[in-house]
C-alpha positions as CSV (number, residue, x, y, z in Angstrom):
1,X,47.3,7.8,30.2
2,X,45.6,5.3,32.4
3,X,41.9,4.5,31.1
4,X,39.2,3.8,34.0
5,X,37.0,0.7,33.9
6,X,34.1,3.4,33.9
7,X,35.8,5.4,30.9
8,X,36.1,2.3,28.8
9,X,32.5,1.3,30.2
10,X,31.2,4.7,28.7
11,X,33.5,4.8,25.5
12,X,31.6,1.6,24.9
13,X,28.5,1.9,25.3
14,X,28.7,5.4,22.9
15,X,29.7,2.8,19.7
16,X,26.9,0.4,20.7
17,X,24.6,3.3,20.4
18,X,26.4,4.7,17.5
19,X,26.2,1.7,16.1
20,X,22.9,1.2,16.3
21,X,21.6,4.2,15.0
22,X,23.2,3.8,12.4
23,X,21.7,0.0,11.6
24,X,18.0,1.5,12.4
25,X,18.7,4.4,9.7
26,X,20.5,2.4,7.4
27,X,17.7,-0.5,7.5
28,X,14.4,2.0,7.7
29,X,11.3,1.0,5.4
30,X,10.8,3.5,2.3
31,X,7.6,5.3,3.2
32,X,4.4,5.3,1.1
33,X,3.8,8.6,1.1
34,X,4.0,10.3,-2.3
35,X,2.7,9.8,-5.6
36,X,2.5,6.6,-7.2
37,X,1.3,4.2,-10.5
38,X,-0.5,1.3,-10.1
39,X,-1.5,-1.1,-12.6
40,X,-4.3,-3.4,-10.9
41,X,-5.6,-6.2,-12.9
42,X,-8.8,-7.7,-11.9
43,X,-11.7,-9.6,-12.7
44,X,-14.0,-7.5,-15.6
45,X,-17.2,-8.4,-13.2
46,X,-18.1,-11.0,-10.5
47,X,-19.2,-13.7,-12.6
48,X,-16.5,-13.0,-15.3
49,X,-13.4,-14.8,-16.2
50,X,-12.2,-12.2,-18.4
51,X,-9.6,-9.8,-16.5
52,X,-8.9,-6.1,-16.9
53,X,-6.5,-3.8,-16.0
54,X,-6.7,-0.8,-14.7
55,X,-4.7,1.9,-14.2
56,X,-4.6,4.4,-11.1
57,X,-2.5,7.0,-10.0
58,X,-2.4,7.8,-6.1
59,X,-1.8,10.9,-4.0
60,X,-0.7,9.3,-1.4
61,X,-0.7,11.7,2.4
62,X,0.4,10.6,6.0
63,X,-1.1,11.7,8.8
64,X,1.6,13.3,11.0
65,X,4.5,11.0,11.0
66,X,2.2,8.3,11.3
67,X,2.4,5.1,8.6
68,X,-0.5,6.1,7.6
69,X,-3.2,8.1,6.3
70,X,-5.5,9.2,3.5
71,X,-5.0,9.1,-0.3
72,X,-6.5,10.2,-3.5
73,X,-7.2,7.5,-6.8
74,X,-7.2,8.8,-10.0
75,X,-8.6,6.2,-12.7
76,X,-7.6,6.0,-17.0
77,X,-11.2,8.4,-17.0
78,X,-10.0,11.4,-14.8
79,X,-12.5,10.0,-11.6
80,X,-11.2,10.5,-8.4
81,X,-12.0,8.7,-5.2
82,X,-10.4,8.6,-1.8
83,X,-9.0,6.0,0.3
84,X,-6.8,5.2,3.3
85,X,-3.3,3.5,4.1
86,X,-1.2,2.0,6.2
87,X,2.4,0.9,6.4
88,X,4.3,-1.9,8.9
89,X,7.7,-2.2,8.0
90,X,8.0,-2.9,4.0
91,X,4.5,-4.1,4.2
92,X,1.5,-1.8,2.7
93,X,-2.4,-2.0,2.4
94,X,-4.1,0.2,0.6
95,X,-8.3,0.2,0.3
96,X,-10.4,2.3,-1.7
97,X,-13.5,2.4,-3.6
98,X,-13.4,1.8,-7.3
99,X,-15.1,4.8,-9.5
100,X,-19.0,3.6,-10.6
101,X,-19.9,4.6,-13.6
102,X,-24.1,6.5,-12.9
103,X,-25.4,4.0,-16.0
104,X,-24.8,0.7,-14.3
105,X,-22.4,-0.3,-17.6
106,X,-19.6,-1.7,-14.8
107,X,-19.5,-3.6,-11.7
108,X,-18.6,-1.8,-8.6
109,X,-16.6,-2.7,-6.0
110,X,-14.0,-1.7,-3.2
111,X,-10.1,-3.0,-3.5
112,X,-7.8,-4.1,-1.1
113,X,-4.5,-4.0,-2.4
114,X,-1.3,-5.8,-0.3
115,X,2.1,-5.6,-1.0
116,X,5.6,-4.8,-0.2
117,X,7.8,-1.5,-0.8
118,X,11.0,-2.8,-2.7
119,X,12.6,1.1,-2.5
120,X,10.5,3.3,-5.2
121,X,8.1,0.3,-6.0
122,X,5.8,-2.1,-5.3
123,X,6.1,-5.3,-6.8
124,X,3.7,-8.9,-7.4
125,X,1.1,-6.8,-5.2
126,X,-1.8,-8.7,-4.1
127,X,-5.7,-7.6,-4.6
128,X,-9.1,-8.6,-3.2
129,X,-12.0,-7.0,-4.8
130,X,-15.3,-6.9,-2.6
131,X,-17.9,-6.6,-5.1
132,X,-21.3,-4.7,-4.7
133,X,-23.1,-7.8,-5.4
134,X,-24.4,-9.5,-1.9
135,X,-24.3,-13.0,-1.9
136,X,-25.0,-15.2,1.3
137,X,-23.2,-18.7,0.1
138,X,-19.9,-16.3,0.5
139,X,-18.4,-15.5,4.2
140,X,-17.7,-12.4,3.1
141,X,-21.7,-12.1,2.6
142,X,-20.8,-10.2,-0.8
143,X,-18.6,-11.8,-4.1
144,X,-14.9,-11.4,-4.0
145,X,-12.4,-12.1,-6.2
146,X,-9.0,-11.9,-6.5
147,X,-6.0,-10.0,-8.8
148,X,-2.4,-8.4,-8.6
149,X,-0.8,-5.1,-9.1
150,X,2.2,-3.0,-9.1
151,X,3.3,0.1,-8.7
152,X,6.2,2.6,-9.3
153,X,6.9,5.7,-7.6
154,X,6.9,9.0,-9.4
155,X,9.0,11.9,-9.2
């Protein structure tokens, strides 16, 4: 049987395609979505030295089949707070407000945590913590500081 130049053309151009699906499928980012343990370690306060660690389990929801979306925090004390996502590639940043305590005993703050999905976790995760303090010799016109974290899906 006699193949075409158009037949070989099309035979082809069905592996390259093949092919390709395959690579995108086989190389796809694990999503974020799902629930998740985090063990963020920060400055206790914005003057302090001392560091804690905290940990926080998320509920983590896209929105369509968008990367990204809302998600629930739930702190050591049962306080839940919401947040949002979002997801390029293996990349991920999360932000959320940390739970206050109503008697002033803790600094407050919002989180921005950066890291990258390594299948079902996240590892040497990056954090900036915007603290509730306002202070006009920083850029950020409030303190920061910095910490890490890292997380592990759960089933």
């Amino acid at each position: 049987m006699k193949r075409t130049p158009n037949r070989l053309l099309k035979s082809a151009a069905a592996i390259v395609v093949a092919l390709l699906l395959a690579s995108a499928h086989a190389s796809a980012a694990p999503k974020l979505d799902g629930h998740w343990v985090l063990t963020i370690t920060i400055p206790e306060s914005p003057t302090s030295n001392a560091k804690r660690t905290l940990t926080v389990t998320l509920d983590v929801s896209p929105r369509g089949d968008s990367l990204n979306g809302r998600l629930t925090a739930t702190d050591d004390n049962n306080r839940t707070v919401s947040g949002a996502w979002r997801q390029v590639g293996k990349q991920i940043s999360i932000t959320y407000e940390m739970p206050c305590p109503s008697d002033g005993s803790a600094a407050c703050g919002s989180l921005v945590l950066l890291g990258k999905l390594k299948g079902d976790a996240i590892r040497k995760g990056k954090v900036i913590v915007m603290w509730d303090t306002p202070n006009d010799n920083n850029p950020a016109l409030y303190d920061t500081a910095n910490g890490t974290f890292n997380g592990e899906r759960l089933p």
